[in-house]
N, C-alpha and C positions, 0 to 999 in steps of 0.2 A: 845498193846505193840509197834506193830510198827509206830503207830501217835507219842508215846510218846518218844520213841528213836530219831522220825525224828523233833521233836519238840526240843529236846537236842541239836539236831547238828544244829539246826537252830542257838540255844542261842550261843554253846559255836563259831559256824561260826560267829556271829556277835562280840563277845568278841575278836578272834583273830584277825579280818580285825581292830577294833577300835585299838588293842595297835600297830601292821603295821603302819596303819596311823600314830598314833601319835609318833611311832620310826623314822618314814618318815619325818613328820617336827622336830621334835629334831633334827636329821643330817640335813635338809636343814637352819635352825638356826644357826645350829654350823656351819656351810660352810660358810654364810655368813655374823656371828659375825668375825671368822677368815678374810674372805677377806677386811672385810673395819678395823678391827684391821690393820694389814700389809699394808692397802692403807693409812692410817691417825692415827691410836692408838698413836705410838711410837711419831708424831708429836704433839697430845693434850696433852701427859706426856711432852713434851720439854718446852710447854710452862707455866709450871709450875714450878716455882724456885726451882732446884735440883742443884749435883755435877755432870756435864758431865763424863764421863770415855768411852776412847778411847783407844785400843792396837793396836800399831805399830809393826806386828810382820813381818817375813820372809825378804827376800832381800828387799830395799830401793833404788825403781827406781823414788821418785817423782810423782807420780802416781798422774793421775789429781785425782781419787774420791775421796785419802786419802786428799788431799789438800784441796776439794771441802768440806767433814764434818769437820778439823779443820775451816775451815772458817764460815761453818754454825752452829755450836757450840758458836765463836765468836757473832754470830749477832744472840743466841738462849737466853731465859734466863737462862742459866746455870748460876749460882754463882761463879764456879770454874769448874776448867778441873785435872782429874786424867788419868794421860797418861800412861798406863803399856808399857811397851816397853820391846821385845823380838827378836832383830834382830842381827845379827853379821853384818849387813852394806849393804854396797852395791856402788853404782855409789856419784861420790863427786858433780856432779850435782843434782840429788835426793838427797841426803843428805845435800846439799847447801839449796834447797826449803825447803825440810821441817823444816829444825831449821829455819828457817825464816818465813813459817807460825807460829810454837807454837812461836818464841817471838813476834809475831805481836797478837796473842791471848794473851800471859801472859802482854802486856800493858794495854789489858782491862781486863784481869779475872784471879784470882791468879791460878797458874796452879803447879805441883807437879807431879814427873815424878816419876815411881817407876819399876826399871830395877828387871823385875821378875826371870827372866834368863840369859839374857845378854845384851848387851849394849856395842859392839864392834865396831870400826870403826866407820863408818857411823851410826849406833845405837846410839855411844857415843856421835857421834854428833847431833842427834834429841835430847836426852836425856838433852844438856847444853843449849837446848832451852826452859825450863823451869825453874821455879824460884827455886826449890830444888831438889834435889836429895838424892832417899832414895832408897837402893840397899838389897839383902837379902846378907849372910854372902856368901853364896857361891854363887852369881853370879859372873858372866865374865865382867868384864869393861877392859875401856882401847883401847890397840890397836893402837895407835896413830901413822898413818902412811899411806901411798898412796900407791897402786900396781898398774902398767902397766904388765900386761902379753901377746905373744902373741906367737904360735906356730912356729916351724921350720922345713919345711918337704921337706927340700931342698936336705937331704940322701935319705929320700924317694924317693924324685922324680927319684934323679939317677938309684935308686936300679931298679927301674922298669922301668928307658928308657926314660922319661918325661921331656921334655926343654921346657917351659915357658919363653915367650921372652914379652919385657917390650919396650914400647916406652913411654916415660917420658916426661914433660917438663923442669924436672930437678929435680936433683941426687936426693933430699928427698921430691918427690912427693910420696905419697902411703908409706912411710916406718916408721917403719921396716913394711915389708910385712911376709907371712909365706912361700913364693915361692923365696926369695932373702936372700940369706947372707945381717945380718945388717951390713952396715959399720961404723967405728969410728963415721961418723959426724949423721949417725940417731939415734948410741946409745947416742950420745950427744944431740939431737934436743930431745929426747923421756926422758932424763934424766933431762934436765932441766923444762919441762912441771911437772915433780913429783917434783921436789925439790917445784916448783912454789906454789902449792899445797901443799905440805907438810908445808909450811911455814905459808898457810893459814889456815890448823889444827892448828899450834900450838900455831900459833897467835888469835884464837880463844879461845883454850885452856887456855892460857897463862891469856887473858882476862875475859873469864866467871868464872874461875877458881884462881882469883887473885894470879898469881905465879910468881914468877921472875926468870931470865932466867938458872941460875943454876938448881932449880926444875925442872923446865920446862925438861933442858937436861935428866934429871936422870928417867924419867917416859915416853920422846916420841920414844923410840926407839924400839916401835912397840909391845915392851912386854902386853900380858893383863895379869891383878891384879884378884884377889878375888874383892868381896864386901868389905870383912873387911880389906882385905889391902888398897883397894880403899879410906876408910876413913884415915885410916894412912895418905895416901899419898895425900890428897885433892883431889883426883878426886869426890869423893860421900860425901853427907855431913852426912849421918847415916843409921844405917842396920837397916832393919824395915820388915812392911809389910803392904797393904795396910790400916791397922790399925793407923799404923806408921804415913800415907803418910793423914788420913783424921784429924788425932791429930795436925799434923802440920797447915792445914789450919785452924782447930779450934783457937790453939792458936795462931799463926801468922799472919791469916789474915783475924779474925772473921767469920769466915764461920759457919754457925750452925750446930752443931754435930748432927742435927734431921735430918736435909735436905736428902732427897732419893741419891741416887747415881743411874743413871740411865745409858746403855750403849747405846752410840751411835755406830751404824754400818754402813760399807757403805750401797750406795742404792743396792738394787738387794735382792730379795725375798730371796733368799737361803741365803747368807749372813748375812742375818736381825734376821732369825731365827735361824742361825749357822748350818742349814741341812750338811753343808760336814762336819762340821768336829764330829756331830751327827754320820752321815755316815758311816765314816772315825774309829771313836769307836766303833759301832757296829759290823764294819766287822772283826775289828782288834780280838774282842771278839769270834767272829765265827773261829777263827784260820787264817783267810787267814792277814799276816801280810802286806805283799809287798804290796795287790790291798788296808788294808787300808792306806798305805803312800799313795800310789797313790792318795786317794782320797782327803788326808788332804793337798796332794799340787795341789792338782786343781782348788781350787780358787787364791793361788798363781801366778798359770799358766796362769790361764785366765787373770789377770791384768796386768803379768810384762811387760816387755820390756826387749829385749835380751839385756846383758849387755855389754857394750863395752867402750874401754875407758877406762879413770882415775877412780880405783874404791878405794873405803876405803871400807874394807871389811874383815871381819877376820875368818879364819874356819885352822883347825887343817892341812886341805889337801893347806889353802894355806896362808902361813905364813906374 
């Protein structure tokens, strides 16, 4: 009895170490199917005639890497670019670049912008760098208009004792500053830099948007629109969804309704595979809400650029 009990644990010991093994290279397979996916997969799908699709979400500083995959989207075979766009704005120099990357793409590859939530300020201006625009009934458009904001802590300073003395080269060097009372000629130097800008919104507008100049007046005075008022007013040319946004390129500009839609990401592993904002739902799911905001804006974080300056930009806290 006991040769043949110890004859069992021989068999079933050798059964157990064989499925070990073999659980052992499955996971080292799959560790290394994943690592050269994420090094090159995404790359052998590009080169395959598909429909690019890129989202433009959060604040809009110009960011070299968003700039960097509009441009390698341009020189990929994609057939078309589907641009989701989700930002209230940001810097009018970032928002300068990137409508100027998507029209340097839409000369080579028909592209179609579809404002899934909003498309304010700066948004709106990435968004008329594309050849149509298709918005849902209740997105945010619009916005049309520049802000300069800067603080003034010059009660403060008093209250607690604090002179800040200033040697200048002259009177509107540094200003307005948040340490000086502005005076007339910096609210003037700082107001004519927005008007200068504002002009070039709406001169922009004015042209992707074929308006004349009454329109024009009636829609830039910073208000944003619904989607469906949006179309009323010419800003969007139809309420849709990305449905909407890939019918268009079929029938307008032959694109084949088989072709994949593939998303391009920027570079950086986390990103690629969306882990934060995976993350970011996970945690939010576990109850802790705050740490998942936190995490859905950390890739945000990680890329922007503190913003400063002339911004088109539109959120409820700054009008």
């Amino acid at each position: 009895m006991d040769r043949e009990y110890l004859v069992e644990r021989r068999k079933l010991g050798r059964k157990v170490s064989f499925w070990r093994a073999l659980a052992f290279v499955i996971a080292l397979f799959a560790i290394i199917g994943a690592g050269l996916y994420a090094a090159g997969g995404p790359q052998l799908e590009r080169r395959q005639a598909h429909i690019a699709k890129i989202k433009i979400s959060g604040v809009i500083t110009g960011d070299e890497a968003t700039l960097k995959l509009i441009h390698d989207i341009e020189q990929s075979n994609a057939k078309a670019a589907l641009v989701v766009i989700e930002s209230p704005g940001g810097t009018v120099t970032g928002s300068e670049a990137l409508y100027e990357a998507l029209r340097t793409l839409s000369a080579k590859k028909p592209t179609v912008a579809l404002i899934d939530g909003m498309a304010a300020s700066g948004g709106y201006i990435a968004a008329m760098g594309t050849d149509h625009l298709i918005a849902r009934e209740t997105s945010i458009v619009g916005s049309i208009g520049v802000l300069f904001q800067y603080p003034d802590i010059v009660r403060m300073l008093d209250m607690i004792g604090i002179k800040v003395e200033s040697i200048k080269s002259s009177p509107l060097k540094a200003a307005p500053s948040p340490i000086e009372s502005a005076t007339p000629e910096s609210r003037a130097a700082i107001a004519a830099l927005v008007m200068a800008n504002y002009d070039w919104f709406k001169g922009l507008v004015k042209d992707r948007r074929h308006m004349d100049d009454g329109h024009l007046a009636e829609i830039s005075d910073g208000r944003v629109f619904t989607g469906k008022q949006g179309v009323a007013l010419g800003l969007v040319d139809e309420i849709g969804s990305e449905q909407q946004a890939l019918a268009w390129l079929e029938h307008e500009r032959g694109i084949a309704k088989d072709l994949p839609v593939r998303d391009w990401r920027r570079n950086g592993l986390a990103e690629r595979w969306g882990l934060t904002e995976n993350a970011a739902h996970l945690v939010r799911m576990a109850g802790f809400e705050q740490i998942g905001s936190a995490l859905e804006a950390l890739g945000e974080v990680s890329r922007a650029q503190v913003l400063d300056g002339m911004l088109v930009l539109w959120h409820p806290s700054a009008p």
